[in-house]
N, CA, C and O atoms as a GROMACS GRO file, in nm:
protein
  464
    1UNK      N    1   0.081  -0.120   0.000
    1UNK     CA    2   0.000   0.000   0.000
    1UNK      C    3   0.086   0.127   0.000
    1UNK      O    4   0.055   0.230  -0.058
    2UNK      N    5   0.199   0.107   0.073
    2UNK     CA    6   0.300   0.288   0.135
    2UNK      C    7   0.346   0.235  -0.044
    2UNK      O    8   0.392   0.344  -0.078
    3UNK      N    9   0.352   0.199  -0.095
    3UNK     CA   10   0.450   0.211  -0.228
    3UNK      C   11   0.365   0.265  -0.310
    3UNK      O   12   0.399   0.356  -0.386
    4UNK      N   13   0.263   0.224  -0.306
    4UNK     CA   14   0.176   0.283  -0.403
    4UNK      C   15   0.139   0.430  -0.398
    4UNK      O   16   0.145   0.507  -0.494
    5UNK      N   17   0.093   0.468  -0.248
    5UNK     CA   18   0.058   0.593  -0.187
    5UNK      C   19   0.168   0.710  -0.230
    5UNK      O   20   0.138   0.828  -0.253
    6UNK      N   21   0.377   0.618  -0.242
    6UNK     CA   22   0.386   0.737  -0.255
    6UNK      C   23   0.419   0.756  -0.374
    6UNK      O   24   0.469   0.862  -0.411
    7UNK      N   25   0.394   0.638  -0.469
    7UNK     CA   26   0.430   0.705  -0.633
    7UNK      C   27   0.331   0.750  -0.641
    7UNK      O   28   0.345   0.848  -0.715
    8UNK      N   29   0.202   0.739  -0.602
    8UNK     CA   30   0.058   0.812  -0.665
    8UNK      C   31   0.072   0.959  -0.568
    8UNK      O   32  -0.024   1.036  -0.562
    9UNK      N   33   0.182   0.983  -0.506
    9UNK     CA   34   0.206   1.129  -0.424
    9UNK      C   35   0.306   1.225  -0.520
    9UNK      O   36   0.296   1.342  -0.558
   10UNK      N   37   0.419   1.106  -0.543
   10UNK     CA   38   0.537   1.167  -0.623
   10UNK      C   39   0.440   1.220  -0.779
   10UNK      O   40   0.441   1.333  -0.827
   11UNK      N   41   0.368   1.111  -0.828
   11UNK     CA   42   0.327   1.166  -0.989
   11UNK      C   43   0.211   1.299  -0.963
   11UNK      O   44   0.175   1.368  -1.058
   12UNK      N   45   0.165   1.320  -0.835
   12UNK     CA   46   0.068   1.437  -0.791
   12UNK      C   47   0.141   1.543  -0.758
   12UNK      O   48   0.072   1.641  -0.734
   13UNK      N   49   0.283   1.563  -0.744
   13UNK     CA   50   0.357   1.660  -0.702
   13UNK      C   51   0.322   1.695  -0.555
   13UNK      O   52   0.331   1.807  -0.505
   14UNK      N   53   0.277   1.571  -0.489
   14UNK     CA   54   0.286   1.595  -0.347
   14UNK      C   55   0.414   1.562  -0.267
   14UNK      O   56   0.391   1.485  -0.174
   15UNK      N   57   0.531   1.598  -0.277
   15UNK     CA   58   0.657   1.623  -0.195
   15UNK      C   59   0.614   1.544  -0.066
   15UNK      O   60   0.678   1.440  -0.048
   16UNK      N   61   0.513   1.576   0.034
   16UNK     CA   62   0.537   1.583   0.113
   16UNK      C   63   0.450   1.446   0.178
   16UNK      O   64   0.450   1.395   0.290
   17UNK      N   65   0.393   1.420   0.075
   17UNK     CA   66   0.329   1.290   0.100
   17UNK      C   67   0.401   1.172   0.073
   17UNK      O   68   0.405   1.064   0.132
   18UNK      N   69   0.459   1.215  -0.033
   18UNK     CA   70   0.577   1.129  -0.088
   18UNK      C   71   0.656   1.095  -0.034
   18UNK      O   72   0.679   0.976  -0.055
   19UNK      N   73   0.750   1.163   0.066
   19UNK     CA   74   0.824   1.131   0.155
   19UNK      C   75   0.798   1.091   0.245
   19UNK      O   76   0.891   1.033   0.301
   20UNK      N   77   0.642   1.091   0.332
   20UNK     CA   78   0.600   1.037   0.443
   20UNK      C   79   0.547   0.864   0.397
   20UNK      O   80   0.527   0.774   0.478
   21UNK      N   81   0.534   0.855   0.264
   21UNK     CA   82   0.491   0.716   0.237
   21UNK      C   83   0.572   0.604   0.237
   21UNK      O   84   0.549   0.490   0.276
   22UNK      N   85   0.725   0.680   0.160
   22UNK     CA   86   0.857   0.607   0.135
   22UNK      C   87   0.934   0.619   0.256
   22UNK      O   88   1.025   0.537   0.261
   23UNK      N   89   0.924   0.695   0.351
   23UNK     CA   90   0.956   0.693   0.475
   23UNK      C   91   0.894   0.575   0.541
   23UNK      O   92   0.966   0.497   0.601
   24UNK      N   93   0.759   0.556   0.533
   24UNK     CA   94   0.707   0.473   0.621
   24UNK      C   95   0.750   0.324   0.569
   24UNK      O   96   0.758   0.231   0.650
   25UNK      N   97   0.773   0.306   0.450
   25UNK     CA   98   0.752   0.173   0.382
   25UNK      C   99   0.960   0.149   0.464
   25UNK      O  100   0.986   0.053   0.537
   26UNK      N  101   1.037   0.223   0.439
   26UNK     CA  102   1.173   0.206   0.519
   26UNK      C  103   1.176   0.177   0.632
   26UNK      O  104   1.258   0.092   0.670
   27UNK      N  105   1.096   0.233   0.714
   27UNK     CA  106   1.060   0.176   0.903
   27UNK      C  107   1.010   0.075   0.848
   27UNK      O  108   1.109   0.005   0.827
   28UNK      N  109   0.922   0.020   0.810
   28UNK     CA  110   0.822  -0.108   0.824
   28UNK      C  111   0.937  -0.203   0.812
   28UNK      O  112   0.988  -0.252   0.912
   29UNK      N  113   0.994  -0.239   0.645
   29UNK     CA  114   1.030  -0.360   0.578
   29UNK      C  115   1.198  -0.295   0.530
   29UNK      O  116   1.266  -0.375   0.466
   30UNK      N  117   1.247  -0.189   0.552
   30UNK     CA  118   1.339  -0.167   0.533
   30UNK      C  119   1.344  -0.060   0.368
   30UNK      O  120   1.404   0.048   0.364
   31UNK      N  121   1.271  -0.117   0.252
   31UNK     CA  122   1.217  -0.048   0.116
   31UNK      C  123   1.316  -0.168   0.053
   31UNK      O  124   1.379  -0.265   0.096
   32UNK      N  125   1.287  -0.091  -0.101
   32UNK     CA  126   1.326  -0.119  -0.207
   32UNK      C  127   1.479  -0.047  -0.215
   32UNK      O  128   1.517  -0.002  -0.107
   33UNK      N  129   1.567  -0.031  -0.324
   33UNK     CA  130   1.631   0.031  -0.379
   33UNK      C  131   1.558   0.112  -0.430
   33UNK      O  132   1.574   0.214  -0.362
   34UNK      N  133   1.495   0.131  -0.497
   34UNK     CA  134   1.386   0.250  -0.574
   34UNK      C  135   1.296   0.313  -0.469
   34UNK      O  136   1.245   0.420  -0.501
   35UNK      N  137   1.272   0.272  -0.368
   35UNK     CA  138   1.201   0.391  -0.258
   35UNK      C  139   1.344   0.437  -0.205
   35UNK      O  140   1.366   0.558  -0.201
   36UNK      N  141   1.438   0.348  -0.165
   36UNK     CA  142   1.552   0.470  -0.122
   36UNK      C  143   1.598   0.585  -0.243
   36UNK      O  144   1.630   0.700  -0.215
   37UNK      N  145   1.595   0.537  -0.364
   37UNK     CA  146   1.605   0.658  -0.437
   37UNK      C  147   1.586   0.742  -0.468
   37UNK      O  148   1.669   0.830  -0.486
   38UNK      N  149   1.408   0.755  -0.497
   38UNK     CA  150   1.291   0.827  -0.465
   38UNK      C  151   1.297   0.885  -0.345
   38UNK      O  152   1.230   0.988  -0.353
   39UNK      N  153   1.333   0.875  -0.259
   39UNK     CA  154   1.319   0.923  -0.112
   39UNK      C  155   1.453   1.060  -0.105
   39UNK      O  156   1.440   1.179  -0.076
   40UNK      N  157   1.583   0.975  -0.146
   40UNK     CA  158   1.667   1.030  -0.160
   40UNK      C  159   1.659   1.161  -0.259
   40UNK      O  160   1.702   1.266  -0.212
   41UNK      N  161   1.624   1.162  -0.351
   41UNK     CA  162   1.551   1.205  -0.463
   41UNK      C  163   1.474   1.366  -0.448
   41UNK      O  164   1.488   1.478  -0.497
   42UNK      N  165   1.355   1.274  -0.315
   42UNK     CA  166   1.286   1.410  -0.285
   42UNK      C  167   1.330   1.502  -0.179
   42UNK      O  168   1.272   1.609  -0.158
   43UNK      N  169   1.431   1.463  -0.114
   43UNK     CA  170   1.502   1.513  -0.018
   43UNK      C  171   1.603   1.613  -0.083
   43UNK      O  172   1.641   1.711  -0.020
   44UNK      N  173   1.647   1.587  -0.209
   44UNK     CA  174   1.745   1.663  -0.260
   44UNK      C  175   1.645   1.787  -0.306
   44UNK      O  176   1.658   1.906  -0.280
   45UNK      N  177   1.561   1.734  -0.368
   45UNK     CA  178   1.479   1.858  -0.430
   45UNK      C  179   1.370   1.932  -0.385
   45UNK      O  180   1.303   2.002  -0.461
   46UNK      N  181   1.338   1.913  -0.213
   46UNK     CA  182   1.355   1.988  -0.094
   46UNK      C  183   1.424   2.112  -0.073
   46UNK      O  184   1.389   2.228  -0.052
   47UNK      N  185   1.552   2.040  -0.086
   47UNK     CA  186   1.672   2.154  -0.017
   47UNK      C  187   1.738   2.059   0.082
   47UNK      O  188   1.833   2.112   0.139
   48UNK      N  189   1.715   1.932   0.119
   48UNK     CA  190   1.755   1.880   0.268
   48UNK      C  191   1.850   1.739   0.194
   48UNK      O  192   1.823   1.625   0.155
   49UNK      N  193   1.969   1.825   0.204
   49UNK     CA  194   2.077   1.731   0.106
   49UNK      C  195   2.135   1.654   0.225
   49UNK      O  196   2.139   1.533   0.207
   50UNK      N  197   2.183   1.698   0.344
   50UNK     CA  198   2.211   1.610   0.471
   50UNK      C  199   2.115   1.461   0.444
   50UNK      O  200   2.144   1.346   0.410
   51UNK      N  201   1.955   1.552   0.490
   51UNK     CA  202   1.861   1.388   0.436
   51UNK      C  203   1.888   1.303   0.379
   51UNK      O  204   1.887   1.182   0.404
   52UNK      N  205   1.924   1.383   0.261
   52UNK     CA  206   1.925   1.273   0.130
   52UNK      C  207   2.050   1.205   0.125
   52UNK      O  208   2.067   1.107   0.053
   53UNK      N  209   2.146   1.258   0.202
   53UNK     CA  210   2.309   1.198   0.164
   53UNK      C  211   2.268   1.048   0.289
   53UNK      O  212   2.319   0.936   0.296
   54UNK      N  213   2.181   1.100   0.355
   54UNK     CA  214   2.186   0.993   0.506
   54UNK      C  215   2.112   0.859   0.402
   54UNK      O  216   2.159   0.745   0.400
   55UNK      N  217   1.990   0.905   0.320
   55UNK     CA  218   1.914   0.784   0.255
   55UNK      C  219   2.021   0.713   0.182
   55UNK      O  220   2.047   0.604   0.232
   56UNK      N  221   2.056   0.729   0.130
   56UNK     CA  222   2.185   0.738   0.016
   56UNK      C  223   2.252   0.620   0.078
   56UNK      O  224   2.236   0.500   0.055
   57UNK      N  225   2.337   0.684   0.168
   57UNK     CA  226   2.426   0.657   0.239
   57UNK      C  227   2.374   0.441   0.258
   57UNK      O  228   2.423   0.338   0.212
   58UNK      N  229   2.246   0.474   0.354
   58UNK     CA  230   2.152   0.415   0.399
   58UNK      C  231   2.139   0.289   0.281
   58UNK      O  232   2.179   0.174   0.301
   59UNK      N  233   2.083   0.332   0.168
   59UNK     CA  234   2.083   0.250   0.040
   59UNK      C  235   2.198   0.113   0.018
   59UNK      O  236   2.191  -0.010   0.007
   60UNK      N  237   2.316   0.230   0.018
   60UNK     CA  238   2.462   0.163  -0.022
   60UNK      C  239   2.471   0.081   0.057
   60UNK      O  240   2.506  -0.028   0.012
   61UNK      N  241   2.448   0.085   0.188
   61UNK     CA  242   2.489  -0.022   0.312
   61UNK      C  243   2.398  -0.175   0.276
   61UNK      O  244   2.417  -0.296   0.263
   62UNK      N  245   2.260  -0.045   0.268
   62UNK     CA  246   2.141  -0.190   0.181
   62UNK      C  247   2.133  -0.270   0.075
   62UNK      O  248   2.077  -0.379   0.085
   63UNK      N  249   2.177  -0.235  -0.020
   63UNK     CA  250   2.225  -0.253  -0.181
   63UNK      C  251   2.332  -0.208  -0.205
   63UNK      O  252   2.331  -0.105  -0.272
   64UNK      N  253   2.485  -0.269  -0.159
   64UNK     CA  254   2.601  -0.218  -0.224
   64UNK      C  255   2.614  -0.210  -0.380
   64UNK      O  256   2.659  -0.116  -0.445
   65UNK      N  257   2.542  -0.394  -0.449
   65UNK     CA  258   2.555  -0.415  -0.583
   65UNK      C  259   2.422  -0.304  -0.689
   65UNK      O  260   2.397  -0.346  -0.802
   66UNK      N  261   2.366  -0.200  -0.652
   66UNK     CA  262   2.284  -0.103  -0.690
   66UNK      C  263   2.348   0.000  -0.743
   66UNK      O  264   2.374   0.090  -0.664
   67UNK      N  265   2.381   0.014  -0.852
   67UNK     CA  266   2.438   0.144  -0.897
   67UNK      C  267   2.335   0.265  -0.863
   67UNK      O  268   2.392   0.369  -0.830
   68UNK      N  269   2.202   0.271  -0.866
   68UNK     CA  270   2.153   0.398  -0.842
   68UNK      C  271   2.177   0.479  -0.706
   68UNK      O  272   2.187   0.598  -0.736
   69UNK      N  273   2.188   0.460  -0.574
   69UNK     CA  274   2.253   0.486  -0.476
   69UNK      C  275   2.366   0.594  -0.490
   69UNK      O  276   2.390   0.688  -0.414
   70UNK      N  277   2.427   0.561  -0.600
   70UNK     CA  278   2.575   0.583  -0.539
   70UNK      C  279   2.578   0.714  -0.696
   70UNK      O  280   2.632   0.824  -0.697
   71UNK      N  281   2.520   0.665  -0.778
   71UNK     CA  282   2.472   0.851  -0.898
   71UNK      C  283   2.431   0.938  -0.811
   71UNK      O  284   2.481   1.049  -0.793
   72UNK      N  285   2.328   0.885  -0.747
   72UNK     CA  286   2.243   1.033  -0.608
   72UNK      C  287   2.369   1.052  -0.519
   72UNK      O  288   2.396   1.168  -0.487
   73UNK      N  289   2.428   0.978  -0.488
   73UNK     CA  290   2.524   1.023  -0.390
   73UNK      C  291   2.591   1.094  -0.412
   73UNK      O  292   2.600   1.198  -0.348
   74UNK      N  293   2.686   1.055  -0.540
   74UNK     CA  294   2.766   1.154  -0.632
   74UNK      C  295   2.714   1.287  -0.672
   74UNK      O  296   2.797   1.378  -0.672
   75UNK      N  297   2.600   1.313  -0.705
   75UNK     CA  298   2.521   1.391  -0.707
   75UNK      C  299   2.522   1.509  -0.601
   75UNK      O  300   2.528   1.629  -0.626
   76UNK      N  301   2.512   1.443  -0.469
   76UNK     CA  302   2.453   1.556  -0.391
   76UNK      C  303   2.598   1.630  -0.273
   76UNK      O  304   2.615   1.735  -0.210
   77UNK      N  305   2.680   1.491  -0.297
   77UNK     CA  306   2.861   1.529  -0.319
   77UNK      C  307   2.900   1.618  -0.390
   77UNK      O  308   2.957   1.717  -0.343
   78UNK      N  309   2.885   1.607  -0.481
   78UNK     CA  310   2.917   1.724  -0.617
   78UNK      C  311   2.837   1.878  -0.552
   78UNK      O  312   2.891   1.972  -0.495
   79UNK      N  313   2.709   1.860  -0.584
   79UNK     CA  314   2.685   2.023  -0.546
   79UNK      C  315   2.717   2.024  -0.407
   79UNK      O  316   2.721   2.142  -0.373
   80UNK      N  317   2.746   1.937  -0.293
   80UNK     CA  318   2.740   1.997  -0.183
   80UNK      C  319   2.943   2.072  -0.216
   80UNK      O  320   2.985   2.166  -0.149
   81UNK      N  321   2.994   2.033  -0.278
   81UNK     CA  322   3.161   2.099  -0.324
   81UNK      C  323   3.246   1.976  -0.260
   81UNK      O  324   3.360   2.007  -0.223
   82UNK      N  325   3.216   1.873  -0.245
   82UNK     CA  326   3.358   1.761  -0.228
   82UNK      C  327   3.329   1.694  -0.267
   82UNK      O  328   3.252   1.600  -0.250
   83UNK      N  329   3.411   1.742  -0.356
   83UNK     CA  330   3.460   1.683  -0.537
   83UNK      C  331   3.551   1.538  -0.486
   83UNK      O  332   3.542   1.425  -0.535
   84UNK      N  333   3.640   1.586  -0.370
   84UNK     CA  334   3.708   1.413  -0.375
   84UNK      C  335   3.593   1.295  -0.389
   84UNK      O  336   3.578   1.221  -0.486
   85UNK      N  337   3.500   1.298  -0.244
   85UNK     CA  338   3.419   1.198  -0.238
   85UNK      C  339   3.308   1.193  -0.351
   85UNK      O  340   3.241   1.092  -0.372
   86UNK      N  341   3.298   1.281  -0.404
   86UNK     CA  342   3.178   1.291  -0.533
   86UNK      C  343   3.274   1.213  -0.658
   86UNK      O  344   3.200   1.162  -0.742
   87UNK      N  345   3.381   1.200  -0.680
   87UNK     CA  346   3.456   1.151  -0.765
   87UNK      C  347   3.488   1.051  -0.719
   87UNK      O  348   3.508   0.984  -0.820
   88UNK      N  349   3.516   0.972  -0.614
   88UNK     CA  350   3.502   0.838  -0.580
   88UNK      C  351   3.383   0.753  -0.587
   88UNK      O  352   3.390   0.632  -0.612
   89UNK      N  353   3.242   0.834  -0.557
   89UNK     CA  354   3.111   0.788  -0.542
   89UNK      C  355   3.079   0.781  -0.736
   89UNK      O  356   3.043   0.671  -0.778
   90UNK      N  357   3.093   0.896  -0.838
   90UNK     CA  358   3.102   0.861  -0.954
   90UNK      C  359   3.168   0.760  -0.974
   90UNK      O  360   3.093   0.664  -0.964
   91UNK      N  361   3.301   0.721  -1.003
   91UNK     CA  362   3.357   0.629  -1.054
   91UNK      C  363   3.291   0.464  -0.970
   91UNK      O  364   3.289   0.376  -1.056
   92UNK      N  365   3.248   0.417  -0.847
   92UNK     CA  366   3.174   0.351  -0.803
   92UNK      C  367   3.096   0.309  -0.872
   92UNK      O  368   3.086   0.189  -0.899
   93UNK      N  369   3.009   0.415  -0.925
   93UNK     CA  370   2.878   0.410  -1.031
   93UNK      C  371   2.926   0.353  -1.124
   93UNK      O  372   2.883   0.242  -1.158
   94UNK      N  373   3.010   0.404  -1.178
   94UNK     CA  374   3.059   0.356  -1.363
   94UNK      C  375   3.097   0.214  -1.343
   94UNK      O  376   3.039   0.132  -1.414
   95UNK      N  377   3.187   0.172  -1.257
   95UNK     CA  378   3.219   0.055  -1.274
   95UNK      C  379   3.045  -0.033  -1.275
   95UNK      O  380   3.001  -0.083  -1.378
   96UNK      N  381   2.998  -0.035  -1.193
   96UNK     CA  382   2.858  -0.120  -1.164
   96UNK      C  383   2.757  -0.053  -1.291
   96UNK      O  384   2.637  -0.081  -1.290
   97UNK      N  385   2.810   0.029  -1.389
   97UNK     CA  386   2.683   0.108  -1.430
   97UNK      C  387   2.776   0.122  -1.625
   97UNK      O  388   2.826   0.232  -1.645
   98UNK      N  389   2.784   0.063  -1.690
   98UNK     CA  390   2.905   0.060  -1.771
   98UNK      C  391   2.823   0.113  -1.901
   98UNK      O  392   2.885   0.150  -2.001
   99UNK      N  393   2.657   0.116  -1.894
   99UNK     CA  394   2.611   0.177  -1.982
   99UNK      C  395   2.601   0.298  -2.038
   99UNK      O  396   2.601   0.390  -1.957
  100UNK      N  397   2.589   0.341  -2.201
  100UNK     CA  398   2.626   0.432  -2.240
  100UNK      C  399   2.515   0.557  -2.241
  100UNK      O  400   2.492   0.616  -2.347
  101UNK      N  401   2.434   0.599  -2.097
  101UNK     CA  402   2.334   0.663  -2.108
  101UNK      C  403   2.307   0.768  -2.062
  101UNK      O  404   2.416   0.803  -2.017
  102UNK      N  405   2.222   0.864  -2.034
  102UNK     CA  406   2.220   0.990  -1.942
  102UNK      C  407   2.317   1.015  -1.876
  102UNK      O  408   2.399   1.107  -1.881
  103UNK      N  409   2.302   0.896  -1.788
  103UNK     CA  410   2.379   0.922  -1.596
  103UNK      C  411   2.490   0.891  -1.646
  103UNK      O  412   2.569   0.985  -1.636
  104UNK      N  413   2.543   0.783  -1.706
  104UNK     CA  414   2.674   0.716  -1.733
  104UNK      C  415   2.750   0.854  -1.823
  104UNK      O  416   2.868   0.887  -1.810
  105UNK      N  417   2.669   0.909  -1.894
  105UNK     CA  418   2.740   1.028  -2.000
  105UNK      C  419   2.749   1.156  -1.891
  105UNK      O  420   2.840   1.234  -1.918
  106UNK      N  421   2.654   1.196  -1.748
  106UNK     CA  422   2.670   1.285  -1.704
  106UNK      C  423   2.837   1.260  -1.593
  106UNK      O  424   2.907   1.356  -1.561
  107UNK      N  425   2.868   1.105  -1.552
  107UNK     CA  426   2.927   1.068  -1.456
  107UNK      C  427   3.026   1.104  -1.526
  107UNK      O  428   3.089   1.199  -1.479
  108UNK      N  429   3.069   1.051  -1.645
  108UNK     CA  430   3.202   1.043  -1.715
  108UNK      C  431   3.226   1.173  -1.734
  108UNK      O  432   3.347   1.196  -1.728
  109UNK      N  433   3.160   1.266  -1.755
  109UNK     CA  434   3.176   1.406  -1.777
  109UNK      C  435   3.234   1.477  -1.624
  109UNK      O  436   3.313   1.570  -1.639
  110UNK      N  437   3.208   1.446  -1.512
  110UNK     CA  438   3.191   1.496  -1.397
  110UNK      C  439   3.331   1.397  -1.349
  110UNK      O  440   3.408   1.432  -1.259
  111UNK      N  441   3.344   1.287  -1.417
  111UNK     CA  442   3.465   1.240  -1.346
  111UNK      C  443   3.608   1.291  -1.408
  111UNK      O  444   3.724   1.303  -1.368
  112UNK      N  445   3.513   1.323  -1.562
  112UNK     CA  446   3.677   1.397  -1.629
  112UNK      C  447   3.713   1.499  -1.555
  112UNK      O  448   3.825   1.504  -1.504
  113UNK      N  449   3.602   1.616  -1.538
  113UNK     CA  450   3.679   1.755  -1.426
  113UNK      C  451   3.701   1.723  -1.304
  113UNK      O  452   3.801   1.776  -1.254
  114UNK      N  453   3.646   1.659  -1.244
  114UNK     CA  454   3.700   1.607  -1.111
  114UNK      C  455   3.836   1.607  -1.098
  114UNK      O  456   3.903   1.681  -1.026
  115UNK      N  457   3.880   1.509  -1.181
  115UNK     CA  458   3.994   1.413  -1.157
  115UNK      C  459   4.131   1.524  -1.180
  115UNK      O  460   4.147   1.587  -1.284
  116UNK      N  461   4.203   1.530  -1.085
  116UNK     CA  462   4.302   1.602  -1.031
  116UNK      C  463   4.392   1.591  -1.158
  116UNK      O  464   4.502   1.644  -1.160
   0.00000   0.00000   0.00000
């Protein structure tokens, strides 16, 4: 039911339902990889990047073999300005993520300036 509640919150542009649904479904059963992402997700586009680095974080421990985890992570590394760990958390991705697509074309781009 919380999975459903909060994609039918997320596709309503309810933020705030969304996060209380995918929140709840993480206490209950722990979630998916895709509610920690989503979760992570709406936390970034909040403003509450601490949150989202903790879901994140949270994910990786849950799903190490998950490449999506660790793009958001890189992600919210990058704009938060540490570029070291945002360039370790990219290259993470690429290895587990070797496809030639969006994220994989935004990572490789972000790992070329990174990289010292």
């Amino acid at each position: 039911l919380y999975p459903v509640l909060g994609d039918q919150a997320l596709a309503g542009g309810d933020w705030d339902g969304a996060i209380r649904a995918y929140s709840r479904i993480i206490d209950l059963d722990g979630g998916t990889v895709q509610v920690h992402n989503n979760l992570a997700a709406l936390y970034r586009r909040t403003g509450d990047r601490a949150r989202a680095l903790r879901v994140c974080d949270q994910a990786v421990r849950q799903f190490p073999s998950s490449p999506g985890p660790y793009f958001t992570r890189a992600l919210l590394l990058d704009e938060s300005g540490d570029e070291t760990a945002a360039l370790a958390a990219y290259r993470t991705f690429l290895k587990s993520w070797p496809s030639l697509d969006r994220l994989s074309g935004h990572a490789r781009v972000r790992v070329a300036k990174l990289t010292p």
